[in-house]
C-alpha positions in Angstrom: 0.0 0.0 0.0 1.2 3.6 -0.9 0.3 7.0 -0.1 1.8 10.0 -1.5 0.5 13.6 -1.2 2.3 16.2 -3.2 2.8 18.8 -5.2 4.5 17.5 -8.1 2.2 16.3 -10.9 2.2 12.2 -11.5 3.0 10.1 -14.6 -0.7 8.7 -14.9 0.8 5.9 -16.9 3.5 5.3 -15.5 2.0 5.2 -11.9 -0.4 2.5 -13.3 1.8 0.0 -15.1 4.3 0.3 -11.7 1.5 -0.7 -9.8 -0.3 -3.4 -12.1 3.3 -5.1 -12.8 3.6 -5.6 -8.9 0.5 -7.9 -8.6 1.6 -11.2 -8.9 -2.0 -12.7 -7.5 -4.4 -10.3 -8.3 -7.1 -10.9 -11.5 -8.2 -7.5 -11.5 -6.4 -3.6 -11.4 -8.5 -0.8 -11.3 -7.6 2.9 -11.8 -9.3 6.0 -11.3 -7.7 9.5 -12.2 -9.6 12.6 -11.2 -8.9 15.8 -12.9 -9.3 19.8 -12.1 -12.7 20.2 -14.5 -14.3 23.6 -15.2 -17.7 23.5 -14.1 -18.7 27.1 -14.2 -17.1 28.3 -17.2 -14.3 30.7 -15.6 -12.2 28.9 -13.6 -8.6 29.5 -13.5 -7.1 27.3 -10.8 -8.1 25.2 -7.6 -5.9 25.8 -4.6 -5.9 22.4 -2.6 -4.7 22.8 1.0 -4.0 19.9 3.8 -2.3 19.9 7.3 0.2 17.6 6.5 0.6 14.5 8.4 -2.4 14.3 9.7 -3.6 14.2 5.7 -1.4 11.2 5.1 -2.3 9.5 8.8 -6.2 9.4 7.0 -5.3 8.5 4.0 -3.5 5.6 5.0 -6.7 4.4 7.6 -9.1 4.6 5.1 -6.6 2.7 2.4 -6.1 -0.3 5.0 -9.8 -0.2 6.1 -10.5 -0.7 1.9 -7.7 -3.2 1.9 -9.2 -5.3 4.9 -12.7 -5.4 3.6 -12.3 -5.7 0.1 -9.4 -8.2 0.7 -7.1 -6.3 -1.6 -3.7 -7.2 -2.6 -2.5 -3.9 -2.8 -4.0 -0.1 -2.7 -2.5 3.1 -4.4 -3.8 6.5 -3.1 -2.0 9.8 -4.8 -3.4 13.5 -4.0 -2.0 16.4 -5.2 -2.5 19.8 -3.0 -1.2 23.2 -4.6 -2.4 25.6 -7.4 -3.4 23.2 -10.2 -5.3 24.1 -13.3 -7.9 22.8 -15.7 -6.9 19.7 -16.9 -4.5 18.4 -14.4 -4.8 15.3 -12.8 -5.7 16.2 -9.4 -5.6 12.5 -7.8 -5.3 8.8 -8.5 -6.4 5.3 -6.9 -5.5 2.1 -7.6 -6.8 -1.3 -6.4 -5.7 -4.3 -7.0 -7.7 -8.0 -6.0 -7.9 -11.3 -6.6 -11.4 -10.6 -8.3 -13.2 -7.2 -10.3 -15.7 -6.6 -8.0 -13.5 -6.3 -5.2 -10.8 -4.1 -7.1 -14.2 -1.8 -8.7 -15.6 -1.5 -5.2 -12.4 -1.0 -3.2 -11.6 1.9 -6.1 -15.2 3.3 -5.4 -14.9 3.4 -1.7 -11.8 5.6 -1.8 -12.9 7.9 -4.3 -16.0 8.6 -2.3 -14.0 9.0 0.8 -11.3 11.3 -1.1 -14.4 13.0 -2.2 -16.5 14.2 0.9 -14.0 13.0 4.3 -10.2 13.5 3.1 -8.8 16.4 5.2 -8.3 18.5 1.9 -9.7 21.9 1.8 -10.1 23.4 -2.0 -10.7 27.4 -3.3 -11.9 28.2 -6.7 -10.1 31.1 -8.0 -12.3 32.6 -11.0 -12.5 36.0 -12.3 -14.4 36.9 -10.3 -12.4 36.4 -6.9 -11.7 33.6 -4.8 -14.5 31.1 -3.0 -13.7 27.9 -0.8 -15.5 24.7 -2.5 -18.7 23.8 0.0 -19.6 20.1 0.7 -22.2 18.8 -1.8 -25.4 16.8 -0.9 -24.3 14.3 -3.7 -21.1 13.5 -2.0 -21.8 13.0 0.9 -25.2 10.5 0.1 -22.5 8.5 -2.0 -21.1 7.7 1.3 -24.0 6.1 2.7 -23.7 3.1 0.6 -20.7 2.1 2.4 
């Protein structure tokens, strides 16, 4: 299992075939990427904060609480904080299992809880000024299936 927070951008490729040519046992790989994505029509960057080690200390309990129920052989969890831009690749999570469902779940589990419980706080930077990025209802009652 690996966590990384950081800055630097990631080699989505790279990242992915690292991580697929360590599972010896596993059937099934699954990779998610998420990306900066201009919703409103004027945004110029996201600023992603985190308090670091406590970031990585949550990170790493919800990775082994995925990797204990799905039975994963392995778990990849990469977040970037910083100014990043439309288009770049914001996070990444792998899963690897001896079965799909377990690797598809186990990868749908983390993004939920990158998603609404990570200790990452974003701000939109627009035109227009500056405005932190709220919780959304959607979020948060994707969590509930877990």
């Amino acid at each position: 299992m690996r966590i990384a927070v950081q800055t630097a951008p990631f080699d989505l490729g790279d990242e992915a075939a690292r991580f697929a040519s360590a599972q010896s046992h596993s059937g099934a790989v699954v990779t998610f990427t998420g990306v900066v994505r201009d919703v409103s029509g004027g945004l110029q960057a996201m600023e992603i904060e985190h308090y670091p080690g406590m970031t990585e200390r949550a990170l790493t309990d919800i990775a082994q609480q995925a990797m204990d129920r799905w039975s994963l052989e392995d778990a990849l969890v990469i977040h970037r904080h910083g100014t990043l831009t439309v288009g770049e690749q914001i996070m990444m999570v792998a899963t690897a299992a001896r079965h799909r469902k377990d690797a598809f779940e186990a990868a749908e589990f983390l993004m939920d809880y990158l998603k609404s419980r990570a200790p990452f706080w974003k701000r939109e930077v627009t035109g227009d000024g500056e405005a932190w990025v709220a919780a959304r209802d959607e979020d948060e009652d994707a969590l509930k299936r877990w």
